[in-house]
N, C-alpha and C positions, 0 to 999 in steps of 0.2 A: 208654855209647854206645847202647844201646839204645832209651832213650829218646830221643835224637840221632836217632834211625836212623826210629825209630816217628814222629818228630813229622815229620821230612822226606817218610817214606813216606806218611805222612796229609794234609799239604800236596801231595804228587804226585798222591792220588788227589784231593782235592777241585778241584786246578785242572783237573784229568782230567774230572771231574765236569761243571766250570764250560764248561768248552774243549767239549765234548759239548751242553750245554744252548745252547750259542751258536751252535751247528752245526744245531743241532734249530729253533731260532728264525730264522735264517737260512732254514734247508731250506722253513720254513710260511711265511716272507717271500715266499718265489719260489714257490711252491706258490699263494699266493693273488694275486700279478701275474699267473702265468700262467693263472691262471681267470677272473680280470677280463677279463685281452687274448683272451683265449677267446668269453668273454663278448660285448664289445664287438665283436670279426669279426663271431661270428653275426648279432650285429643289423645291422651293415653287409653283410654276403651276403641277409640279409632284406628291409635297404631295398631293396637293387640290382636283388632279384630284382621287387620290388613295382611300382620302376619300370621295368623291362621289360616287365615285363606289361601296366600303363598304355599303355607309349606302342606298344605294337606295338597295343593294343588302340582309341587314338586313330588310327591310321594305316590302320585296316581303316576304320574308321566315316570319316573323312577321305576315304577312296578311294571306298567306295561314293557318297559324297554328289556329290564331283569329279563321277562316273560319272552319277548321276541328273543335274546341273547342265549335261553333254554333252548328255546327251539333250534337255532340255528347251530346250538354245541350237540343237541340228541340229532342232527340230519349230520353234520361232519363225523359223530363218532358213527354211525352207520354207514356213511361213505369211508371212513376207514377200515371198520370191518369189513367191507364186502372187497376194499382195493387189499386187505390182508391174503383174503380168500385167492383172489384172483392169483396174487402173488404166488402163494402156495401149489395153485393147479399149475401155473405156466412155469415154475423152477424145475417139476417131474420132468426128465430126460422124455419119457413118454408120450407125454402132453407135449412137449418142443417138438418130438418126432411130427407127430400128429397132425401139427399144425403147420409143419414143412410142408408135409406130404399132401395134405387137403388144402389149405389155402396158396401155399408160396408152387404149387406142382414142383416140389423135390423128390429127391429117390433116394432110399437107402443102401445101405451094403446091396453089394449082388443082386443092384435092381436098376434096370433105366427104363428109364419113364416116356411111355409113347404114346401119344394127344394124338384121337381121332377127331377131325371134324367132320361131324356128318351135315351135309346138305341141307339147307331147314327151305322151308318155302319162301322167309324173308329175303335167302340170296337170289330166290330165281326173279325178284322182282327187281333187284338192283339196290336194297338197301346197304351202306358202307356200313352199319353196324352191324348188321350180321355178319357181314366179312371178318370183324373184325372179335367177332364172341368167341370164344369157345366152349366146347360141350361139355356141360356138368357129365356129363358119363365117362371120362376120361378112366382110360386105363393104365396099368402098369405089367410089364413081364421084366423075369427075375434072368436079369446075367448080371457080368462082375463088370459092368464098365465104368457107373457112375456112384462118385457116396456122398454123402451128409458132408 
């Protein structure tokens, strides 16, 4: 019986053995899923963080540009208001007259237009640009020879 006894107790211990090695191999089973699944988080917390950064990072640069693109629509519509204005003064027949007559020296109806230069001390020295100025004091007298 002993050998009965011996050969049982030694099939007990080797399945004991086996039963152990299965458990050991299971345990490194899930031991190495959960280092993968470990694994694979990290890098999903990694992208996630990568594109937060991005887009908060797109949304600064977004904003300021928005920001520059205000300012530059509130200075055109100002420059269009003020080129509205202008349009409106220079369309007046008045204002055309006005601006003949002072800047371009024209003459109206029943007027011709007679430019004195008077002597400045710049011509007695011989400078060609005084020759060549004329006098803001210009005048005009009224006959019918010259019009607009």
């Amino acid at each position: 019986m002993s050998d009965v006894e011996n050969n049982t107790e030694q099939e007990a211990v080797q399945e004991e053995k086996q039963a152990v090695i299965k458990h050991k191999k299971a345990t490194r089973k899930k031991k190495f899923y959960y280092s993968f699944l470990t694994l694979v988080l990290l890098l999903c917390i990694v992208q996630i963080g990568f594109g937060t950064v991005l887009n908060i990072s797109k949304t600064i640069s977004n904003t300021s540009k928005i920001k520059t693109m205000e300012h530059i629509l509130d200075n055109a519509e100002a420059y269009n208001g003020h080129l509205k204005n202008e349009i409106k003064l220079f369309s007046k027949d008045k204002t055309l007259e006005g601006i003949a007559r002072n800047n371009l020296k024209m003459a109206g109806e029943d007027e011709v237009l007679v430019i004195i230069n008077e002597a400045n001390d710049e011509s007695n020295t011989g400078s060609k640009d005084a020759k060549n100025k004329t006098n803001p004091n210009d005048t005009k007298v009224s006959t019918s020879e010259t019009k607009i």
